[in-house]
C-alpha positions in Angstrom: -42.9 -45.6 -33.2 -40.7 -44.4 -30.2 -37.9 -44.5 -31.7 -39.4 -42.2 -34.9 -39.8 -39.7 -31.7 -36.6 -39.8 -30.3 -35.5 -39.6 -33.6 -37.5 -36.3 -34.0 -36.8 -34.9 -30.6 -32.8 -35.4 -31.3 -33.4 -33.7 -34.9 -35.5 -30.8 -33.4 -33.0 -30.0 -30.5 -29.8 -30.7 -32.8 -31.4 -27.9 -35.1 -31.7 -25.2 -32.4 -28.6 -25.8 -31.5 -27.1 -25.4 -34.3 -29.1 -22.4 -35.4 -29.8 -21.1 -32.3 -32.6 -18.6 -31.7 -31.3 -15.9 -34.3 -32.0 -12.4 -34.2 -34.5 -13.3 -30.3 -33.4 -10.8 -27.8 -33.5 -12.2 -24.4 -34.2 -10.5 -21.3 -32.8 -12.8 -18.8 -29.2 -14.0 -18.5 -28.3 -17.2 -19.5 -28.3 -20.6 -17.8 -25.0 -21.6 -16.2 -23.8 -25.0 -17.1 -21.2 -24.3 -14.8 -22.0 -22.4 -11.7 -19.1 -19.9 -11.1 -18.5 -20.4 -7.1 -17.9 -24.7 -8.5 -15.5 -23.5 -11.7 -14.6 -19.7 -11.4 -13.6 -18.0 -14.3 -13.2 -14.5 -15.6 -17.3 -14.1 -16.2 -17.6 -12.0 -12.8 -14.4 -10.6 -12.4 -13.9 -7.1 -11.8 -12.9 -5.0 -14.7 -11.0 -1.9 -15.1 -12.5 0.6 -17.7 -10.3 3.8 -18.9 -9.8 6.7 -17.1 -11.9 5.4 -14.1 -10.5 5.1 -10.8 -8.6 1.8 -9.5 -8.3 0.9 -6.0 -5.3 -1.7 -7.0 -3.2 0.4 -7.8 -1.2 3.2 -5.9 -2.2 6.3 -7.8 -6.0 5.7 -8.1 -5.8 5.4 -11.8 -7.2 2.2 -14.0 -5.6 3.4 -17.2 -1.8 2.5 -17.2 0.7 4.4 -18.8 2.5 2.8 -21.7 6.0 1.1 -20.9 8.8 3.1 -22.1 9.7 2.6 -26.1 6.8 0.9 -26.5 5.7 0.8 -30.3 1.8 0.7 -31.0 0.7 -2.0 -33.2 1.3 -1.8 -36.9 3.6 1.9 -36.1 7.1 0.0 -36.2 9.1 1.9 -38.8 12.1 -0.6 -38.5 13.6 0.8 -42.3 15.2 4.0 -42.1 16.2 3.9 -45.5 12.3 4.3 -46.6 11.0 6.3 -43.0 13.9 8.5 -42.6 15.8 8.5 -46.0 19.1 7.4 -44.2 21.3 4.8 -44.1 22.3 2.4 -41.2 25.5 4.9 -40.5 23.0 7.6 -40.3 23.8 9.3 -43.7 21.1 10.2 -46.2 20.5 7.4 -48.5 20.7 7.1 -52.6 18.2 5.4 -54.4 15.0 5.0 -53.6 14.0 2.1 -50.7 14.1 -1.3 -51.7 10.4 -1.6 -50.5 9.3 1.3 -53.4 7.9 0.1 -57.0 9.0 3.3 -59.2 6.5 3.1 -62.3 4.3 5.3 -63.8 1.4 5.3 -61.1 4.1 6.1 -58.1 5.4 9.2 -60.3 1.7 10.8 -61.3 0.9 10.1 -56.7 4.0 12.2 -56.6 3.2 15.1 -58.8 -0.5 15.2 -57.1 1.1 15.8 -53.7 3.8 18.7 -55.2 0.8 20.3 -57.1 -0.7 20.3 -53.6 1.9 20.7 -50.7 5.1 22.0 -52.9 3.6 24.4 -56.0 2.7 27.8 -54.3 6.1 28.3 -53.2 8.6 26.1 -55.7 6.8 26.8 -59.1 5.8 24.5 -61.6 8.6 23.1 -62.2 10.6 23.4 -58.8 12.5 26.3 -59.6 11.3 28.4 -56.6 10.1 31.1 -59.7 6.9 32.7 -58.1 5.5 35.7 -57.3 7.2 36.8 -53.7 3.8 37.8 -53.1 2.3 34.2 -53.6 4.9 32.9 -51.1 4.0 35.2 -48.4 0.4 34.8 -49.3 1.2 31.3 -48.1 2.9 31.8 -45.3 0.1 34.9 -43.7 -2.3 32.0 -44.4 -0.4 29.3 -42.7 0.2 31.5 -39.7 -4.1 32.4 -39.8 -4.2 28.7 -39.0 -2.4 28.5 -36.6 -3.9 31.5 -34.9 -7.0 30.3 -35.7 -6.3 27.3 -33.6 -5.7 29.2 -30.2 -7.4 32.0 -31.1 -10.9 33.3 -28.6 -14.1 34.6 -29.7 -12.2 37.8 -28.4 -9.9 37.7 -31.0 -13.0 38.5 -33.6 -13.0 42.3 -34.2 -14.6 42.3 -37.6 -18.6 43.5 -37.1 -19.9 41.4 -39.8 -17.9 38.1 -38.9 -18.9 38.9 -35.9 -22.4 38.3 -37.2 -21.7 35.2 -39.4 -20.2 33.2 -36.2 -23.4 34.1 -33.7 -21.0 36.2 -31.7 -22.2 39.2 -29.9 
């Protein structure tokens, strides 16, 4: 019979710890196996959090800045031919990258972007034949962007508008 409840006691502790106490929130930290000041880790380490100031190092500053030509991960554009459209002497490429499948798919993506980017000013069917009006009506609202982007609450003269955007 004691051996049924060892039996059950091993079962019943092997189960929690395999499934653990799932979704419990507990409010107390948990027990260390290992005390740190016998086995110290990296558990109470001090820890440097962006844009917060660092004693360690000489301008005051946690965040590092990045060594020089360094690439972020994934951003490596190793193949000019297909980032750059050029050769390895520098020369633009023929042909289109090894890396690009040319089918039917590929060519309908590319008319999407020219009907959105390239049409107003090149024409339907790249022959630059539109109104001169259309093109500059491009380029006035290209240039409201951009003013639009450092422009002031100042820069609002229109009473109504004025209105719309809350301004007095």
């Amino acid at each position: 019979m004691r051996n049924v409840y060892l039996a059950l006691v091993f079962v019943c502790v092997l189960l929690v710890s395999i499934f653990g106490f799932r979704g419990t929130k507990f409010t107390s930290p948990p027990i260390e196996v290992f005390p740190e000041w016998a086995f110290p880790g990296m558990k109470l380490q001090p820890k440097l959090r962006p844009q917060a100031e660092s004693k360690f190092f000489a301008d005051g500053r946690a965040d590092r800045a990045p060594v020089e030509h360094t690439v972020m991960r994934g951003m490596l554009r190793e193949d000019d031919h297909l980032n750059r459209g050029k050769d390895a002497t520098g020369a633009f490429a023929r042909g289109f990258p090894a890396g690009v499948t040319v089918d039917l798919k590929f060519i309908e993506r590319g008319q999407d972007r020219y009907t959105i980017y390239c049409l107003p000013c090149h024409g339907m069917v790249g022959d630059g034949n539109v109104s001169i009006e259309d093109r500059w009506a491009v380029v006035a609202y290209v240039r409201a962007l951009q003013r639009a982007q450092q422009g002031s609450a100042a820069d609002v003269t229109d009473a109504a508008a004025k209105q719309t955007l809350g301004l007095k």
